[in-house]
Every structure is written in structure tokens, then in C-alpha cells.
N, C-alpha and C positions, 0 to 999 in steps of 0.2 A: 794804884794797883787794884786790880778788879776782885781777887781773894788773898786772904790770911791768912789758911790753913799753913800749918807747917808743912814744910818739906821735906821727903824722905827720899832713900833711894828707890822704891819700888815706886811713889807719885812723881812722874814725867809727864804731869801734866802740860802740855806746849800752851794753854791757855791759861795759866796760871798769874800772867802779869797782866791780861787782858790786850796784849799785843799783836801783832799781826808778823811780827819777823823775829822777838827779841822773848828769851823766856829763861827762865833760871831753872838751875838742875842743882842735887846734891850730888855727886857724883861718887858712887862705892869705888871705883879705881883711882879717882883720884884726891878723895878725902879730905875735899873741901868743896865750894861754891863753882859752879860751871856756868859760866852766862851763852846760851845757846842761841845762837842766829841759824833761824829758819829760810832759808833759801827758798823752798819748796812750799807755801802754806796751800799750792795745788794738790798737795799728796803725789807728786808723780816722781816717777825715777826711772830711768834705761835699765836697770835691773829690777826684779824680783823677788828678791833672799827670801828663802820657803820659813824665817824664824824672822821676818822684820816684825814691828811691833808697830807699825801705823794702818791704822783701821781704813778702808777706804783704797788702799793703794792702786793708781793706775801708770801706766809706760804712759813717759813721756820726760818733757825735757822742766825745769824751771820757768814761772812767767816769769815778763818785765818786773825789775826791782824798783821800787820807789824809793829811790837812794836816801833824798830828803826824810823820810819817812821812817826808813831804816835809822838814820845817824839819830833824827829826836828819839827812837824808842832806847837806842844805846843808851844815849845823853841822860834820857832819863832814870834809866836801869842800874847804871854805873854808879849815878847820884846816888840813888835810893843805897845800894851798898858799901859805898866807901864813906859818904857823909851821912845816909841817912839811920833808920833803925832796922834795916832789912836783916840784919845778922841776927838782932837780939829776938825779932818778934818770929820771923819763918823759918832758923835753920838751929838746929839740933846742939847743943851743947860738942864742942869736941871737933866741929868740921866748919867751925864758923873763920873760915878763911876766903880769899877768893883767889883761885890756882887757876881758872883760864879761861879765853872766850872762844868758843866751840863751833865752826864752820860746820853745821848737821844740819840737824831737821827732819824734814817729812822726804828726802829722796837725794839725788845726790847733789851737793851741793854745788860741784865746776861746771853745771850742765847751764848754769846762771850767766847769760852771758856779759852778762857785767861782773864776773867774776874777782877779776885784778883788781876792778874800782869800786869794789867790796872791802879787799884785802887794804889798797889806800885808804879810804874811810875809818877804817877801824884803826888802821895804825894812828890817823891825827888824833882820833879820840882819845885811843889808848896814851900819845904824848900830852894831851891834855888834862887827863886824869896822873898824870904821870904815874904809869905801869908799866913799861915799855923795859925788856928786862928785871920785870916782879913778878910778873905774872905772862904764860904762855900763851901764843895764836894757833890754837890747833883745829887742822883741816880730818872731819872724818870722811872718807871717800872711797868707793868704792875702784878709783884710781884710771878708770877706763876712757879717760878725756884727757886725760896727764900728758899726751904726746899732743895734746892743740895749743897752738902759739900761746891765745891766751889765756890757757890753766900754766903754761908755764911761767909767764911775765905774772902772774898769781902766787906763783909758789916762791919764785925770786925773790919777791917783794914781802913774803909770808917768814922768808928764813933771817930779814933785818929786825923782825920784829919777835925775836926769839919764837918762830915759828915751829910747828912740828904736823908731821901729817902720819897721820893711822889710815895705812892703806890697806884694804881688803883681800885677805888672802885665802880665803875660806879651805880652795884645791889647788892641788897642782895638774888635776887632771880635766878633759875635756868633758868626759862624761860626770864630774863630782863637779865641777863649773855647772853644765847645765842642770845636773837633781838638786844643786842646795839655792845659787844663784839666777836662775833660770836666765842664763847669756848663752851666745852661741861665739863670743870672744875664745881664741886659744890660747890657750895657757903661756905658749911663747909670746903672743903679742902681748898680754898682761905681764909677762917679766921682762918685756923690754919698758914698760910705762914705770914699771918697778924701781929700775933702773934709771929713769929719766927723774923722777921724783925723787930719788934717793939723791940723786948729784946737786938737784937745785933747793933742799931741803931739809932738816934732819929728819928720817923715816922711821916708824915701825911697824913692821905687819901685826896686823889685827886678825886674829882668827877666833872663829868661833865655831866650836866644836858642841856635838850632842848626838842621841842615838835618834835614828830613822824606825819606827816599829820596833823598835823597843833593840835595836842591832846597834851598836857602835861603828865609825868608822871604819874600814875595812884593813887589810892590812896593805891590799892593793894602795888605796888613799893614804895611810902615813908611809907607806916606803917611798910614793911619788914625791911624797910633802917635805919630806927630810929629803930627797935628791935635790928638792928645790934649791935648801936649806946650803945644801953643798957646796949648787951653782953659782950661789947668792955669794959666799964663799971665795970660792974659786976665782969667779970674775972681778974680784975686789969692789962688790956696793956697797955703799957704805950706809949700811943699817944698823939701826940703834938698838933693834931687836924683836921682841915676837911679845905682843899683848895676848894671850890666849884666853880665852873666858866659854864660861858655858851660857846655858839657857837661863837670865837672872830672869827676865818676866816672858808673859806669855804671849806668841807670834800672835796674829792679827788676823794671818794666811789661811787662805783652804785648806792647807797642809797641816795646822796647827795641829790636830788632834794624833798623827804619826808622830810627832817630834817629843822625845823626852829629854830632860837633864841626867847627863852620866857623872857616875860618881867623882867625886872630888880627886879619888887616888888614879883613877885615870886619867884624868886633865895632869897630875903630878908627874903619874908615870912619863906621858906625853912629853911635859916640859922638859924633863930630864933627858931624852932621846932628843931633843933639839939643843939643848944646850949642850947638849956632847958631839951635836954637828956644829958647832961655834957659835950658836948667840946669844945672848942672855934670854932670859923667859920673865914677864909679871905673868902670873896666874889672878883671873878672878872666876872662880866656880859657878 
């Protein structure tokens, strides 16, 4: 391991085990140890999010995976914290557990096209280390590849291994798509992908919410977002529910300096109008 420093929830440092695909996170939502596989160490992603927090970010897709490469840095990652002193020496009294291995990174992760034989790789490891039903495989993604064969033989394969995917839901609208994510995807093709991951997966949308020049969402944006909510509903997908969180650290973006964190009792209020359209809500502020 290349530093010591402890870890905290605001240090997301991706270079903190000295690796190239593999990095450890404390994670405030899920309050314990996050072992993060980096997909993307090119910084690139098909989207844009105007609050991402990766310095550098360019459009583009995932390079080639050095699979090999990938499985030693797990093999060794995994060691270090199940056998070795990783809990006692970098992670905080209170959260020294390990709750999951996190398909993120620097961009979107299914854009990798060895994405499935990511998904396989990890599950032998995870049976080797035996965690395989202890600990979670959770995919974070912005969801807009979910309808290609092989993000789905991915997500298949993702839900044997107590799988879960946080799928990106920021709008429901085409113009709050293009100002927060900068996509020109519409909102109906991103809830049909919605849909395609919910059925091969356990899902939850991920949203994240904050004010534009000092404005909050509008009410155009949560009346569309809660119809969503409805549709989501209606059509029986079966979502697990709605991650909402605000601005924890600071975007990366050109845009950075319009975006603020809104109040905690707005994100509440929020949740509450969603859970009264049927789903549960975790809040992280």
C-alpha cells in the first residue's frame, strides 16, 4: 500500500492503495469499508454530471481492462483487509467493517467492454475470500448502456452475487437531463433502461439533488420526478427504492462555482413527497 493516511469520508482518494483499478473508500451511506474498482483510470464517461467530482473529466468510453491485473490488485486489497491490519491502521474506529465492492470510478463503469468478465472475476474472488452473500456487488451507473447485451449478461451475473445497482436518476425531464447531466438521452429511453436493470437486478435510483445559483430545483423538476415515481409504480418495476443525497464534496466541473448544498430539511421534505408516491427514501445530505 503506497499511503497510511487514514481514511475518511471526504478522502476519496482513487490513489490511495497505489493501484491502477482497485482503491478503498469509507463510505458515509454505507458505514463501513467500500472496495472501489476503477473502470475508468482514463477519467472518461458518456456523461458529464455538472457536480461529478473527478478532476480532469473527458467524453469517452472505458479503455481495455487488464483483467490479470485487475484480479492481483483485488487479491491483494481483499487480503490486506479481511487477513490483514487494514481496518485497525486506516479506518476510523466505528465503520471498520467491509459492506461492498463498488463497480465506480472515474466514469461510467458498463461502458468497459469487458464488463460481464469483470462482474465474473470478482464473483471467483469474492467465493475465494468467502463473501459471497456477506458483503454486496454494487454497480454505480449512470444506467444509459443497461439495454446492451453485454451490460445485461453483467447485471445477470451481478444479481447471483448479492448484486445491487444505483442507477442515476438526477431528472425526469429532458431539459434537467441536459443542465445537470449534460446527455441529450430522453427521459423515456432512460426509463425504459430503468426498467431493464430493475428486472435483471435489485435497483435503486440514485439522485442527487442541490441548488443551481443559489435556486433549488424547480417545481417543474420535482412534479416531473415524482410522476416518474408514479410511472415506476404503475408499471410494477421493481425498485428497491431512491438513494437521495446532496452535494457531500466539491464538483470538479466548470460549473462548480453555481452549485450549492441545500438544506438538509429540503432533501427531508423531498424524501417525504417520494415516499408518499411509494418508495422508500435513504437520505444522505
Amino acid at each position: 500500500m503506497a499511503h497510511t493516511s487514514p481514511l475518511t469520508p471526504v478522502n476519496h482518494d482513487r490513489d490511495s492503495a497505489g493501484m491502477t483499478y482497485v482503491y478503498p473508500v469509507v463510505s458515509r451511506r454505507a458505514g463501513g469499508v467500500s472496495v472501489g474498482v476503477n473502470l475508468n483510470p482514463n477519467n472518461a464517461c458518456n456523461w458529464a454530471c455538472v457536480y461529478c467530482q473527478v478532476p480532469e473529466l473527458q467524453r469517452g468510453t472505458a479503455p481495455e481492462i487488464d483483467l490479470a491485473q485487475l484480479e492481483t490488485e483485488l487479491r491483494a486489497m481483499l487480503g490486506d483487509i479481511v487477513h490483514g491490519d487494514f481496518m485497525q491502521t486506516r479506518v476510523p474506529e466505528g465503520v471498520r467493517r467491509l459492506n461492498d465492492i463498488a463497480l465506480s470510478g472515474n466514469g461510467e463503469p458498463t461502458s468497459a467492454r469487458a464488463f460481464p468478465h469483470v462482474v465474473e472475476l470478482i464473483g471467483r474472488v469474492m467465493a475465494d475470500f468467502d463473501l459471497i452473500g456477506k458483503i454486496k456487488l454494487v454497480l454505480i451507473t449512470n444506467g444509459s448502456l443497461a439495454d446492451r447485451p453485454r451490460v445485461r449478461e453483467g447485471l445477470a451475473k451481478m444479481a447471483a452475487l448479492n448484486g445491487e445497482v444505483w442507477f442515476k436518476f438526477d431528472s425526469a425531464t429532458a431539459a434537467g437531463m441536459r443542465a445537470l447531466n449534460q446527455t441529450r438521452i430522453s427521459p423515456d429511453t432512460q426509463f425504459e433502461r430503468l426498467a431493464v436493470a430493475a428486472r435483471l437486478c435489485p435497483t435503486w435510483l440514485q439522485t442527487c439533488v442541490f441548488a443551481v445559483d443559489g435556486k433549488p430545483p424547480s417545481d417543474l423538476e420535482t412534479t416531473a420526478y415524482l410522476a416518474a415515481i408514479a410511472r415506476i409504480q404503475q408499471q410494477q418495476i421493481p425498485l428497491q427504492g431512491v438513494l437521495l443525497y446532496g452535494l457531500a464534496r466539491p464538483s470538479m466541473q466548470p460549473q462548480a462555482r453555481r452549485l450549492s448544498a441545500l438544506p438538509a430539511e429540503w432533501l427531508e421534505r423531498f424524501a417525504e413527497q417520494i415516499r408518499a408516491a411509494g418508495l422508500p427514501v435513504k437520505v444522505s445530505p
